[in-house]
MISENU-38790 format. One record per residue (C-alpha): x, y, z. Coordinates in steps of 0.02 Angstrom, whole numbers, padded with zeros to 5 digits, always signed. Layout:
MISENU-38790
XYZ;...
end
This chain:
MISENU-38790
+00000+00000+00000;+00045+00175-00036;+00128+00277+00108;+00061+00454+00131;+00154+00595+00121;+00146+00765+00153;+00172+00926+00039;+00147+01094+00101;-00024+01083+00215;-00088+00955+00065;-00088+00776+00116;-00077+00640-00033;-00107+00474+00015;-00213+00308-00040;-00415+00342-00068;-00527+00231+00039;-00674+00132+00002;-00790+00285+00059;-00713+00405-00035;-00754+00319-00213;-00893+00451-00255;-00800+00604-00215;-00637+00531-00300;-00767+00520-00473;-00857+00663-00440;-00665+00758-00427;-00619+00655-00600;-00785+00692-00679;-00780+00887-00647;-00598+00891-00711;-00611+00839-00876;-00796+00892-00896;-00870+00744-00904;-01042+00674-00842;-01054+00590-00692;-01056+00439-00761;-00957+00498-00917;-00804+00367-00998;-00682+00399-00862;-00799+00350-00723;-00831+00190-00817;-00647+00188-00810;-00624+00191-00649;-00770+00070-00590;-00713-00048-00737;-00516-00050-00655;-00565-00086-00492;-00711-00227-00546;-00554-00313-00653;-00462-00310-00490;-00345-00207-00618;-00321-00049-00480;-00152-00050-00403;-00170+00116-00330;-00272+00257-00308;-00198+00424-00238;-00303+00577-00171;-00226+00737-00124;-00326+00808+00026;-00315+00980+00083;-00416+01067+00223;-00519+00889+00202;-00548+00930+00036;-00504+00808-00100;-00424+00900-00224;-00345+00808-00339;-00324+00613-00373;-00228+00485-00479;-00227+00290-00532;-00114+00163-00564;-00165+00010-00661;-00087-00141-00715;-00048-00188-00891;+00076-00291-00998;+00206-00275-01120;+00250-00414-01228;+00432-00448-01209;+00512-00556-01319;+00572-00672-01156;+00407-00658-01062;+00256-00548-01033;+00286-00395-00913;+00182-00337-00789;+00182-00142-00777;+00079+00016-00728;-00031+00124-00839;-00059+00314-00753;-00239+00390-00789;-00330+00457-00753;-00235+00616-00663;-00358+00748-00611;-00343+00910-00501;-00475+01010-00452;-00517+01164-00580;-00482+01303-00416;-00316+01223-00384;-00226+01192-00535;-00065+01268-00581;+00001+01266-00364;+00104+01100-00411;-00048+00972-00350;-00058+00865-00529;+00142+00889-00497;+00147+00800-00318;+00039+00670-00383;+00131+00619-00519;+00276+00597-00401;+00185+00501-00284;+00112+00402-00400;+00287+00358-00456;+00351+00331-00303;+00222+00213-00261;+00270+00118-00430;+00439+00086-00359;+00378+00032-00187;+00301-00102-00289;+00438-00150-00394;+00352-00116-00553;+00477-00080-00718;+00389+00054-00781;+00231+00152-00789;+00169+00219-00956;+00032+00344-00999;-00058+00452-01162;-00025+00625-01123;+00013+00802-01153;+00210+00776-01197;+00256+00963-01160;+00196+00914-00976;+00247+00759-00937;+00403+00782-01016;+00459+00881-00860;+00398+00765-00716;+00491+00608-00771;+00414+00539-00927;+00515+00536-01098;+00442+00459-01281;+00433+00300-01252;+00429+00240-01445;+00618+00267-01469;+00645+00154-01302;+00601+00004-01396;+00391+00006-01334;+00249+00018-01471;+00090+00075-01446;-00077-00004-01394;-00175+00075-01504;-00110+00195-01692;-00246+00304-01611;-00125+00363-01468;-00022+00517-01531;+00152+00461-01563;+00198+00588-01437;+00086+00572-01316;+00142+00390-01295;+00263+00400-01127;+00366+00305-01013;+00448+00310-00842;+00569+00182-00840;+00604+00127-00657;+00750+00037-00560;+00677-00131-00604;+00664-00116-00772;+00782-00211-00863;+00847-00218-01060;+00733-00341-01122;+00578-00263-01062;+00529-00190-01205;+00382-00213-01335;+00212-00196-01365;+00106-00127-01240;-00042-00214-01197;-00180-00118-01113;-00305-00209-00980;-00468-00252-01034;-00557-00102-00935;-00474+00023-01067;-00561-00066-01208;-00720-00100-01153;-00741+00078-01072;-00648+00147-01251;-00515+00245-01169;-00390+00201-01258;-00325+00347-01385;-00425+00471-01473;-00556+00487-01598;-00596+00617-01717;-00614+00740-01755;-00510+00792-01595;-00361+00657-01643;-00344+00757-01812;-00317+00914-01706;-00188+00815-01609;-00099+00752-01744;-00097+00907-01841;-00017+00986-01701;+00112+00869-01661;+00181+00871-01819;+00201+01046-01831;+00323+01050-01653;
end
């Protein structure tokens, strides 16, 4: 289990069972969705799988302001199949973004990945981003994509102690991503994406 840890007067530590509602009500409201929108599916389809290896709030003034998951997935080694972490959602409150909370989560989150011995941890995000807070392409590190839907780009890695040479391939997302379609983008907003990675 995750340890907590402190930052500032903001506590970050594992969610509990009674918390579920205001963790997806915190996920919902950040990226706009529905209650009951694709990334609550998500979230209820990870932890039905028994996928869910961690879920991290960050609490402040008893507040949850800001939370993050870590799921298991695979890549397909040549030698053997891999067991590592997938990151997503992350999701900070709209009235506290840009004070360092989707920062602190990120690095607990990581931490956390190493306390468990996992390889790596992978993700689909915003490169420019995660590019500073320990993720780096991970197509050129030997991994392929899921899905041609994910944004060369916005495919990334953290590659941790126990990683090791061979561990690279394919990645192979759990079935919760599929069946809740959260894997990649569609369009017309992956056009947009694409379009604007290839003019960096």
């Amino acid at each position: 289990m995750a340890a907590a840890a402190t930052v500032g007067a903001m506590e970050i530590r594992p969610a509990t069972i009674d918390e579920q509602s205001q963790v997806e009500a915190v996920v919902a409201a950040a990226f706009g969705e529905e209650p009951d929108g694709y990334l609550t599916q998500l979230l209820r389809a990870l932890d039905a799988t028994g996928a869910a290896r961690a879920s991290l709030v960050a609490v402040d003034g008893g507040r949850i302001v800001g939370h993050v998951q870590l799921s298991r997935s695979w890549v397909d080694a040549r030698p053997a199949l891999v067991e590592v972490l997938v990151l997503s959602p992350l999701s900070v409150v709209s009235d506290r973004r840009r004070e360092g909370i989707g920062t602190a989560l990120i690095g607990a989150a990581l931490d956390d990945a190493r306390r468990r011995g996992a390889p790596a941890v992978f993700l689909e995000g915003n490169w420019a981003y995660y590019g500073k807070r320990g993720f780096e392409a991970a197509t050129p590190l030997g991994f392929q994509r899921p899905s041609p839907r994910i944004p060369e780009p916005a495919f990334q890695v953290a590659l941790l102690p126990a990683h090791e040479p061979w561990m690279v391939g394919p990645l192979v997302y759990c079935e919760a991503f599929w069946s809740t379609d959260s894997v990649g983008l569609r369009d017309p907003y992956l056009a947009k994406v694409e379009q604007a990675a290839q003019s960096r």
